[in-house]
N, C-alpha and C positions, 0 to 999 in steps of 0.2 A: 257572325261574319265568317266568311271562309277562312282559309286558311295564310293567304296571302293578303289580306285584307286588314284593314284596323275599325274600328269604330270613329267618326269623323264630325265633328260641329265646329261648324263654320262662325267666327265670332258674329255678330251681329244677324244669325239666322236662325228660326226656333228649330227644334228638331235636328235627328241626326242620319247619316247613313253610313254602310260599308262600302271602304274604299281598298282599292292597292296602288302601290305607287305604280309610279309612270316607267314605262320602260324605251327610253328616250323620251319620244312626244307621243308614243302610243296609248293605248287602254286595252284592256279583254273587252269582247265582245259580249262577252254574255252578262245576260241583264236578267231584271226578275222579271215573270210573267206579267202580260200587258203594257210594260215599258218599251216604248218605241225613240224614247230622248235616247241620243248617241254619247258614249262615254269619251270626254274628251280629258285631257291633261289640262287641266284650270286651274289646281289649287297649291299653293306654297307654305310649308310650314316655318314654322320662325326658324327653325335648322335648315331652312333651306331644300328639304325632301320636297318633291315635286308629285301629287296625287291626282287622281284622277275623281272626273265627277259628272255627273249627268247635268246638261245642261238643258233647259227649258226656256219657253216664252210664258211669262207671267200672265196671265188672266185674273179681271174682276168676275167675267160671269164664269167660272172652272178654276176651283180650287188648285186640281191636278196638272195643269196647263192650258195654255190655248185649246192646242189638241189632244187633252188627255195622256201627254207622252209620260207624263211620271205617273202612268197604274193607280196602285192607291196610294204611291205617295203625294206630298205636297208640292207646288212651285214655288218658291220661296223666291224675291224679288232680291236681288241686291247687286248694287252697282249696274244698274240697266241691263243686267240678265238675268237669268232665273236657275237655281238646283233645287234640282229633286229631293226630298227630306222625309223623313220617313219619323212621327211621335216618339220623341226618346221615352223607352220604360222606366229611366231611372233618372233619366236627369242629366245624364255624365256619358261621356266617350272619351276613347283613349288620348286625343290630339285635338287639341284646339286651333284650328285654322288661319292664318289672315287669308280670304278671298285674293287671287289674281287674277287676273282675264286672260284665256287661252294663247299662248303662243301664237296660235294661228290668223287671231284675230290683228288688223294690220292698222295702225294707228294712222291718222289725216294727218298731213301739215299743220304746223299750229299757226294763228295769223292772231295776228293783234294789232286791234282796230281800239277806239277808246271808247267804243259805245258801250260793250260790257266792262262795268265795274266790278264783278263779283265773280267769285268761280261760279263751276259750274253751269255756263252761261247756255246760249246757242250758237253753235261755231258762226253763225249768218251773220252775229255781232260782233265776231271776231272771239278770241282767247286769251286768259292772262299770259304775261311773259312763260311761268312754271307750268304753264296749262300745252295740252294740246288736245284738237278735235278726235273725239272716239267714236266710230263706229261698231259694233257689236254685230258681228255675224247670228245671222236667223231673228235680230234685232231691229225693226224700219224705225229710221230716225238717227240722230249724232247729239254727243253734248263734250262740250269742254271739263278737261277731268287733269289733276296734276300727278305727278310721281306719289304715288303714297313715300312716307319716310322711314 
């Protein structure tokens, strides 16, 4: 990793990559060769540090994204977005992650209707009380998601 950077695995994502923290809501611009995914401020560490991380669209036919934007790394799906991940050599990185969705990204009114019983729903059925409808930028579609705790 650079100098400014950690090594980074996301809980619930195989693989790992180099990150730097966020500086406000920003990222560096530079990326590895053939990486076209935009480095955005996604990630939260249990202390609270706020990291940055390439974000992608998940594809079944393209490992590396829809459009190839994570090079030779991986799209790794989680939480109805996707980061670029790169095969850990050893297994282990400095910081183990809980995933957050981008600042930027801007949450729907929550509605609650009693047709969905279950998280997770389709905002169209409405959301539980703790739920509200999510949107995901460069994401087509919404699903009802609650406060992680």
């Amino acid at each position: 990793c650079e100098s400014d950077e950690q090594a980074i695995q996301v809980q619930g994502v195989s693989g790992n990559f180099c990150s730097p923290k966020c500086s406000g809501s920003s990222c560096p611009s530079d990326v590895p060769d053939g990486v076209t995914a935009t480095p955005q401020c996604a990630l939260r560490s249990p202390t609270g540090d706020s990291f940055c991380a390439l974000l992608c669209t998940p594809s079944t036919w393209r490992g590396n994204g829809a459009n190839g934007e994570c090079g030779t790394g991986t799209c790794q799906a989680i939480q109805g977005v996707g980061l670029c991940t790169y095969a850990a050599a050893d297994g282990k990185a400095d910081v183990a992650i809980k995933f957050l969705l981008p600042p930027s990204v801007p949450a729907l009114p929550a509605v609650k209707v009693e047709t969905n019983t279950k998280h997770y729903g389709d905002p169209a059925g409405g959301c539980e009380s703790d739920e509200q409808a999510i949107q995901v930028q460069g994401v087509s579609g919404n699903f009802c998601s609650p406060k992680c705790s």
